[in-house]
N, CA, C and O atoms as a GROMACS GRO file, in nm:
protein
  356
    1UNK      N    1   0.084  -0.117   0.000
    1UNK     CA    2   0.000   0.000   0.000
    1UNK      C    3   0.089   0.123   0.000
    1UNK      O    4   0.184   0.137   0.076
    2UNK      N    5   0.050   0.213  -0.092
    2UNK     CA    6   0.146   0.345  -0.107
    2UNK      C    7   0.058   0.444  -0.047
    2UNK      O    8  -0.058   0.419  -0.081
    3UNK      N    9   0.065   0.544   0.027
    3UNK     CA   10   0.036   0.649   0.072
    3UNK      C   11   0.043   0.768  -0.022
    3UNK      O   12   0.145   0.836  -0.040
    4UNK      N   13  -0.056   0.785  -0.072
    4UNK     CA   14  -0.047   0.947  -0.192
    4UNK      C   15  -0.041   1.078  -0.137
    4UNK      O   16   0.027   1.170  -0.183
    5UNK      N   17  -0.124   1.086  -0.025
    5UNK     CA   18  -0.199   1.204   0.020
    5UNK      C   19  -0.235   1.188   0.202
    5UNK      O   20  -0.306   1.097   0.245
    6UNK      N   21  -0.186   1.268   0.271
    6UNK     CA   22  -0.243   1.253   0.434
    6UNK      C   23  -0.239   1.414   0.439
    6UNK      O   24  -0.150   1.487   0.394
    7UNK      N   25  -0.379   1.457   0.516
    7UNK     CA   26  -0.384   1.561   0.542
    7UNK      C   27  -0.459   1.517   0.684
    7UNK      O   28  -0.538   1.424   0.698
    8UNK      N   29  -0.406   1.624   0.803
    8UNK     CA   30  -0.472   1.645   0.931
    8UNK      C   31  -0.575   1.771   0.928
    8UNK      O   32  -0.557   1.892   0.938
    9UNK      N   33  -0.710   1.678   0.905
    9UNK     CA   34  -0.842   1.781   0.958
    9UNK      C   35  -0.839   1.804   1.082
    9UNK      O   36  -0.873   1.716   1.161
   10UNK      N   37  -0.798   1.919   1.123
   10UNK     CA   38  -0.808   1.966   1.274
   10UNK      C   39  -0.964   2.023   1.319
   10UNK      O   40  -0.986   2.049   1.437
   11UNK      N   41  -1.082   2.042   1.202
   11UNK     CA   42  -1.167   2.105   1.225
   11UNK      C   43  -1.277   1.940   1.285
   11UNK      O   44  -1.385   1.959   1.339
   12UNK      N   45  -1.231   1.810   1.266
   12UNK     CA   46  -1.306   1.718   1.270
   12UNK      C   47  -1.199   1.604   1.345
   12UNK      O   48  -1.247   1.494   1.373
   13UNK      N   49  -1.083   1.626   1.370
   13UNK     CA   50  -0.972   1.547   1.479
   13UNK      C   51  -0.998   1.448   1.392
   13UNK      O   52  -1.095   1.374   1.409
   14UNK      N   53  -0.905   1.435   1.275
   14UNK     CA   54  -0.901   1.310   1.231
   14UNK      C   55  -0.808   1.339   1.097
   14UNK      O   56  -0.791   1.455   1.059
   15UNK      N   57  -0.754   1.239   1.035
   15UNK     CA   58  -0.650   1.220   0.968
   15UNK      C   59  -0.675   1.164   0.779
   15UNK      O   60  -0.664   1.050   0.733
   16UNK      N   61  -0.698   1.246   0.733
   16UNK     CA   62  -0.766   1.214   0.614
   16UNK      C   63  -0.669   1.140   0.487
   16UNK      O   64  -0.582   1.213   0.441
   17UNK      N   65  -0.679   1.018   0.437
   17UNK     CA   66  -0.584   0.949   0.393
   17UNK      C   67  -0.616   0.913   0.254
   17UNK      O   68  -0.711   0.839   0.228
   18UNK      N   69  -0.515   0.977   0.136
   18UNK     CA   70  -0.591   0.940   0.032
   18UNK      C   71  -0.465   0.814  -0.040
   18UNK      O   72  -0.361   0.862  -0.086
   19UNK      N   73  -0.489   0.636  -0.046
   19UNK     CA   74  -0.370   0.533  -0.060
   19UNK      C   75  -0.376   0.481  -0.183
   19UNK      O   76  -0.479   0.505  -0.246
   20UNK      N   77  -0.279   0.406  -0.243
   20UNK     CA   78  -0.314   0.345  -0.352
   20UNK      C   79  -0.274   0.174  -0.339
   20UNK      O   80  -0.181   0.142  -0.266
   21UNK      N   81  -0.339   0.086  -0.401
   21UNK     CA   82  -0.340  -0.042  -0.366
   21UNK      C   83  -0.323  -0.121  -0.485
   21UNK      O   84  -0.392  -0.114  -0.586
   22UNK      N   85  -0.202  -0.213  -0.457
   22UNK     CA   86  -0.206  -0.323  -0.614
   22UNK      C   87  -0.229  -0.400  -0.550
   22UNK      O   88  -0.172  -0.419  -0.442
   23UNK      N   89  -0.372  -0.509  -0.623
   23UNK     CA   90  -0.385  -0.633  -0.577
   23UNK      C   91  -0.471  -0.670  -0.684
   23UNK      O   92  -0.536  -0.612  -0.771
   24UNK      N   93  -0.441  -0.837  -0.632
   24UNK     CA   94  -0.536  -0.875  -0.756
   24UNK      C   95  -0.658  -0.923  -0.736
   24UNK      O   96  -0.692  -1.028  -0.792
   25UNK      N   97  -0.741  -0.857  -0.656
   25UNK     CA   98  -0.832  -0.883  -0.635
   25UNK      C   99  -0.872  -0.750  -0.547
   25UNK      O  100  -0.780  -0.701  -0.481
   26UNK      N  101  -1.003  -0.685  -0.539
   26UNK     CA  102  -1.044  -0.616  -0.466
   26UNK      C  103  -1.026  -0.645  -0.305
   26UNK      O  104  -1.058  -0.745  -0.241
   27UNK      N  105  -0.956  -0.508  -0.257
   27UNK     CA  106  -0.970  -0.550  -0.140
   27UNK      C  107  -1.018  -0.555  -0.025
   27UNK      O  108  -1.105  -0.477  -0.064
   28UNK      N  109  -1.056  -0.578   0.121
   28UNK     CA  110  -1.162  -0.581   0.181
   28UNK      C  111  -1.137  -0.516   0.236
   28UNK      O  112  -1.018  -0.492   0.260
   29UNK      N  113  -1.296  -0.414   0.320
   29UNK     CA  114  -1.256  -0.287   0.394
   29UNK      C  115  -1.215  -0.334   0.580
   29UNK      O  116  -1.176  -0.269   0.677
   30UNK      N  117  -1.247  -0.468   0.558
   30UNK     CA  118  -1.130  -0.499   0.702
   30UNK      C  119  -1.026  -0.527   0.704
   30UNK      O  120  -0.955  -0.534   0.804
   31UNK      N  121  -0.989  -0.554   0.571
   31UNK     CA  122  -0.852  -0.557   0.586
   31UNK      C  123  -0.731  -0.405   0.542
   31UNK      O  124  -0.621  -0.403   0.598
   32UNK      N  125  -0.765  -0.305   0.454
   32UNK     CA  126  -0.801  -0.166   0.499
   32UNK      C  127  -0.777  -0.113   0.596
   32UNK      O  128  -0.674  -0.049   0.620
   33UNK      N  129  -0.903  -0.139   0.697
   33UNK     CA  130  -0.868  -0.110   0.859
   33UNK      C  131  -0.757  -0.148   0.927
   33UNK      O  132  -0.676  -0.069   0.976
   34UNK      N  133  -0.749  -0.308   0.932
   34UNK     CA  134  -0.610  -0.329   1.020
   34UNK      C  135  -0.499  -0.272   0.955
   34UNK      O  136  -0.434  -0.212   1.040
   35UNK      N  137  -0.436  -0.262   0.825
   35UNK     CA  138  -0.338  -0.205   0.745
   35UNK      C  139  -0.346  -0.064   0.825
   35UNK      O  140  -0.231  -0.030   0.851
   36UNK      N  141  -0.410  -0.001   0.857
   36UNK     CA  142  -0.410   0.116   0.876
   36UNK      C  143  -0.462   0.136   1.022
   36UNK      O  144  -0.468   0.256   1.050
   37UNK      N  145  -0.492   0.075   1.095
   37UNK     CA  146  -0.467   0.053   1.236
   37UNK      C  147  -0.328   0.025   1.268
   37UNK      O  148  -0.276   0.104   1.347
   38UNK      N  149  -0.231  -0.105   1.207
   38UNK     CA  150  -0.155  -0.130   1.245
   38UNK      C  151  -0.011  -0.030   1.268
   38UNK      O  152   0.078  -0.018   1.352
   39UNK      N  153  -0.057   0.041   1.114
   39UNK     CA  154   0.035   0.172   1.039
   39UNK      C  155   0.036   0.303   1.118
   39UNK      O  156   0.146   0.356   1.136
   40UNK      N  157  -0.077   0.363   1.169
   40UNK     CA  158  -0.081   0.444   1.250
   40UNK      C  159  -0.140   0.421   1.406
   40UNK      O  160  -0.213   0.501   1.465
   41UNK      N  161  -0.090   0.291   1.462
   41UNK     CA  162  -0.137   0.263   1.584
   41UNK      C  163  -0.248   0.287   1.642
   41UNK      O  164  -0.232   0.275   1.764
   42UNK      N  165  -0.363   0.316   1.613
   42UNK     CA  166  -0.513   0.333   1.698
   42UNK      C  167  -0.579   0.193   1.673
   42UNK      O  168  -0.528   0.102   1.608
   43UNK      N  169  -0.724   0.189   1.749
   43UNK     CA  170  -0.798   0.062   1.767
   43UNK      C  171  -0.856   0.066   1.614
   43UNK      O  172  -0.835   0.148   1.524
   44UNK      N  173  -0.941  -0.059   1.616
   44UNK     CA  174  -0.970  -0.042   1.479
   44UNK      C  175  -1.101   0.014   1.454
   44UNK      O  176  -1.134   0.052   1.341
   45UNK      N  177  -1.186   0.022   1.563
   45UNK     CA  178  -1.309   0.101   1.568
   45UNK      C  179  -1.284   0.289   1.559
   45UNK      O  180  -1.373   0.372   1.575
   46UNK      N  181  -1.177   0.310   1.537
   46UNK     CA  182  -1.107   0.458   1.533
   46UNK      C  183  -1.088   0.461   1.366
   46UNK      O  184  -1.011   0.547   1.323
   47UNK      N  185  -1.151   0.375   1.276
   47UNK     CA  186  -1.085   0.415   1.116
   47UNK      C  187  -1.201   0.390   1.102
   47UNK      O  188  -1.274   0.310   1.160
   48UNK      N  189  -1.226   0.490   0.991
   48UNK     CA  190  -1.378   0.442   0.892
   48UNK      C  191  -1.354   0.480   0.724
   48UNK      O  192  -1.345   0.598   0.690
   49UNK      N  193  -1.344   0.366   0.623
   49UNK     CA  194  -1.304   0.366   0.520
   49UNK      C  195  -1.442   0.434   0.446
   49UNK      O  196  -1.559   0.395   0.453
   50UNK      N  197  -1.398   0.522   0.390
   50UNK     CA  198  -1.464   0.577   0.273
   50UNK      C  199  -1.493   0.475   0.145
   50UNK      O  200  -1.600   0.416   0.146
   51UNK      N  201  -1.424   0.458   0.062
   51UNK     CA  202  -1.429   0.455  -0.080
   51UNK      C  203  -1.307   0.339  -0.096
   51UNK      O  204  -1.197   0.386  -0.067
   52UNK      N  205  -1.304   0.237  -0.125
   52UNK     CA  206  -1.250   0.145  -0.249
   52UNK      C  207  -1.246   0.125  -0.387
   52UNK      O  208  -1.315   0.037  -0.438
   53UNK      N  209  -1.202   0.168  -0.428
   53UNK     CA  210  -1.220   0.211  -0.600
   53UNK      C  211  -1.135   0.142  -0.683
   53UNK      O  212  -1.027   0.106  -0.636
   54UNK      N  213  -1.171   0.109  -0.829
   54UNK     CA  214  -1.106   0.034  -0.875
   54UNK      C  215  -1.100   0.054  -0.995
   54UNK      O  216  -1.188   0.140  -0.990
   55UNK      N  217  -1.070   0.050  -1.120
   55UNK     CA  218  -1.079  -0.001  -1.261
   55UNK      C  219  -1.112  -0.108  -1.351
   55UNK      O  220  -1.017  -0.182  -1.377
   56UNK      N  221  -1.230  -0.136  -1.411
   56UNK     CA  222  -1.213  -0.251  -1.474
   56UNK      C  223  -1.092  -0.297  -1.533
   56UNK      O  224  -1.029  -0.244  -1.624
   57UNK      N  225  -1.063  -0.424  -1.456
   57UNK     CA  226  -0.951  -0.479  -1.549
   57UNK      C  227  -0.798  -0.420  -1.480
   57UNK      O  228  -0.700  -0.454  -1.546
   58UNK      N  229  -0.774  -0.354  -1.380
   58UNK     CA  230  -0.689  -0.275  -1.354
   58UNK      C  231  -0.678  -0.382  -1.221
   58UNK      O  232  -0.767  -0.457  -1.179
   59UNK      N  233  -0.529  -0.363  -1.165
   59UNK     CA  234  -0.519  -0.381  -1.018
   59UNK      C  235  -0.471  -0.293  -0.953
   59UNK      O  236  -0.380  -0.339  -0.884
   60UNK      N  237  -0.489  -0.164  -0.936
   60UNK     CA  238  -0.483  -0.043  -0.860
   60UNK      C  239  -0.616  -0.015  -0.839
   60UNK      O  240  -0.712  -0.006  -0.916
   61UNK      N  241  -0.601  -0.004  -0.706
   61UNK     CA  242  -0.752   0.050  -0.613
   61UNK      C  243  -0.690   0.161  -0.528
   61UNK      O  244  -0.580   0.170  -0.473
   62UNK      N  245  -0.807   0.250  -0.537
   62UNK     CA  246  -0.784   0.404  -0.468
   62UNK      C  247  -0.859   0.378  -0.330
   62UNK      O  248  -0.971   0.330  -0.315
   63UNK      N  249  -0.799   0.407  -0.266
   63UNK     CA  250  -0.859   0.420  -0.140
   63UNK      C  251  -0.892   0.559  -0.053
   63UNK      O  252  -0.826   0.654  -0.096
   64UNK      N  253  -0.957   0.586   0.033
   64UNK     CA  254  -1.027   0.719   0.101
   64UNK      C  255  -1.049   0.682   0.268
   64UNK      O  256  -1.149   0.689   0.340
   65UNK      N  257  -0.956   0.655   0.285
   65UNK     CA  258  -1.024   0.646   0.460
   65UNK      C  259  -0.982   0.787   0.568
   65UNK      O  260  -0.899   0.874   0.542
   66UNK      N  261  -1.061   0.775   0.683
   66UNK     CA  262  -1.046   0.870   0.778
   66UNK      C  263  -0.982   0.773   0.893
   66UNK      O  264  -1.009   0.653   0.895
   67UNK      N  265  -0.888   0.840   0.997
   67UNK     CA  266  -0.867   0.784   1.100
   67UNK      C  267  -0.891   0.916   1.212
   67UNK      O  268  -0.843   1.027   1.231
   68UNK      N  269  -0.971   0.849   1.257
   68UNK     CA  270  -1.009   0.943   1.402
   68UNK      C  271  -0.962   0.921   1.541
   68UNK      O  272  -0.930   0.807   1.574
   69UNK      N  273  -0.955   1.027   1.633
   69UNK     CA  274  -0.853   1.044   1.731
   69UNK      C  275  -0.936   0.943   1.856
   69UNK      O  276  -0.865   0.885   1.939
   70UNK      N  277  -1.083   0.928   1.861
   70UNK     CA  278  -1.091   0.827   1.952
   70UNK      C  279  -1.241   0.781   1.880
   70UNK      O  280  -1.288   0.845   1.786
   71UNK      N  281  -1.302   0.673   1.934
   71UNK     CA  282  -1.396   0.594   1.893
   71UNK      C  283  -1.514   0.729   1.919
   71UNK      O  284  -1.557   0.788   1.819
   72UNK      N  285  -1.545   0.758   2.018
   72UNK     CA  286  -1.604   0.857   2.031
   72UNK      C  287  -1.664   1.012   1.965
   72UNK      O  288  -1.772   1.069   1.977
   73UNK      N  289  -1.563   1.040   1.907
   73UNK     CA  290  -1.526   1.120   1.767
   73UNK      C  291  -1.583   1.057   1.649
   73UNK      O  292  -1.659   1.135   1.592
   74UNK      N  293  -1.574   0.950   1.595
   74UNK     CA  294  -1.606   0.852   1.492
   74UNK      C  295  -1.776   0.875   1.504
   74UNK      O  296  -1.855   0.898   1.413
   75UNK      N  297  -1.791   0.866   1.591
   75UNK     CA  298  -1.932   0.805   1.619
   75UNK      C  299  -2.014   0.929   1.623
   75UNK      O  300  -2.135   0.906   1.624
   76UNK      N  301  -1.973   1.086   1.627
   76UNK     CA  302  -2.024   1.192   1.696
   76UNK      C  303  -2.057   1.216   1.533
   76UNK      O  304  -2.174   1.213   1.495
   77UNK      N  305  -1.946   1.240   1.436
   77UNK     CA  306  -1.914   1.283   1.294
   77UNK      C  307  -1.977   1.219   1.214
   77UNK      O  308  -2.065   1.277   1.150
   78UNK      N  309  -1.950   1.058   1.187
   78UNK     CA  310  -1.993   0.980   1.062
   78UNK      C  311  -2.138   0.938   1.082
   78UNK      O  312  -2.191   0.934   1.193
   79UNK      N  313  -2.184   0.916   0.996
   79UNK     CA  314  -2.350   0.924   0.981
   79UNK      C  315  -2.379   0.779   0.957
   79UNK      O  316  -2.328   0.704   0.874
   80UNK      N  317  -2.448   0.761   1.022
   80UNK     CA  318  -2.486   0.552   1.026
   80UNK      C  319  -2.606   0.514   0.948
   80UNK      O  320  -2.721   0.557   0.958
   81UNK      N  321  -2.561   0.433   0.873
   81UNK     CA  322  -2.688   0.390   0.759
   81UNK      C  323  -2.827   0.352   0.875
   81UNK      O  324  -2.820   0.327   0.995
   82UNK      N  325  -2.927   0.359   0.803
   82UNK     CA  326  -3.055   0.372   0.901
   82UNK      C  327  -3.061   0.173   0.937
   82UNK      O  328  -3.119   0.123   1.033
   83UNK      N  329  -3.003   0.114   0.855
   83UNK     CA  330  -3.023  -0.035   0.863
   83UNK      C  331  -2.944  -0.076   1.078
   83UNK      O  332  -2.987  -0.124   1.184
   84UNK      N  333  -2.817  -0.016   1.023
   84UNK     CA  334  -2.804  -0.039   1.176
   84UNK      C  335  -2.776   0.083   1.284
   84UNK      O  336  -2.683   0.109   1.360
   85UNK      N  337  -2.856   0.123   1.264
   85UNK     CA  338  -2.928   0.290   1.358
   85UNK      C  339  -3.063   0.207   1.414
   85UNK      O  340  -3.087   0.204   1.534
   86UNK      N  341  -3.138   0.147   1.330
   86UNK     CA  342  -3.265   0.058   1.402
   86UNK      C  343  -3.240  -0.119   1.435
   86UNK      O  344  -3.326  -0.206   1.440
   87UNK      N  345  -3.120  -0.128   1.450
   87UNK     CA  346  -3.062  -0.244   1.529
   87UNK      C  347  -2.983  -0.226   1.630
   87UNK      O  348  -2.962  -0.287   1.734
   88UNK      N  349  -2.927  -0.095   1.562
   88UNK     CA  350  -2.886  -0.050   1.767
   88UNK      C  351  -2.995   0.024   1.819
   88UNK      O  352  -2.955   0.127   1.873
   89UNK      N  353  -3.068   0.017   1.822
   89UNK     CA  354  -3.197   0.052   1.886
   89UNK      C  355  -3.279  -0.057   1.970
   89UNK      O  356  -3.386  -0.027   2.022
   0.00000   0.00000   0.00000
């Protein structure tokens, strides 16, 4: 995984990461997370992947994740699909 782009949003405490990925196969957004848990040391409930992107036919995938400064933060900011908003309920 190559790193293109890291910028620190100070207005949202979190670490905005734009990566690039050769594989041959799409790759999974848990595995994403730990790569990037492991890389910048936080838990893994502290990253929330944006975007996996790909090319037909290509094995470079763009990636978009955020890493946030605590679980708490994550949860205040990112917006939760309504599917499990009415299962944590």
């Amino acid at each position: 995984m190559k790193i293109i782009h890291q910028k620190e949003n100070i207005l949202f405490n979190r670490k905005e990461i734009y990566a690039e990925i050769e594989s041959a196969t799409t790759p999974k957004k848990q595995d994403v997370e730990k790569f990037f848990s492991e890389k910048f040391g936080v838990p893994l409930e502290n990253i929330e992947v944006k975007k996996v992107d790909g090319k037909f036919g290509s094995k470079h995938f763009q990636v978009i994740a955020f890493v946030y400064d605590s679980k708490e933060l994550k949860e205040q900011i990112e917006v939760r699909p309504k599917k499990k908003a009415a299962a944590a309920a």
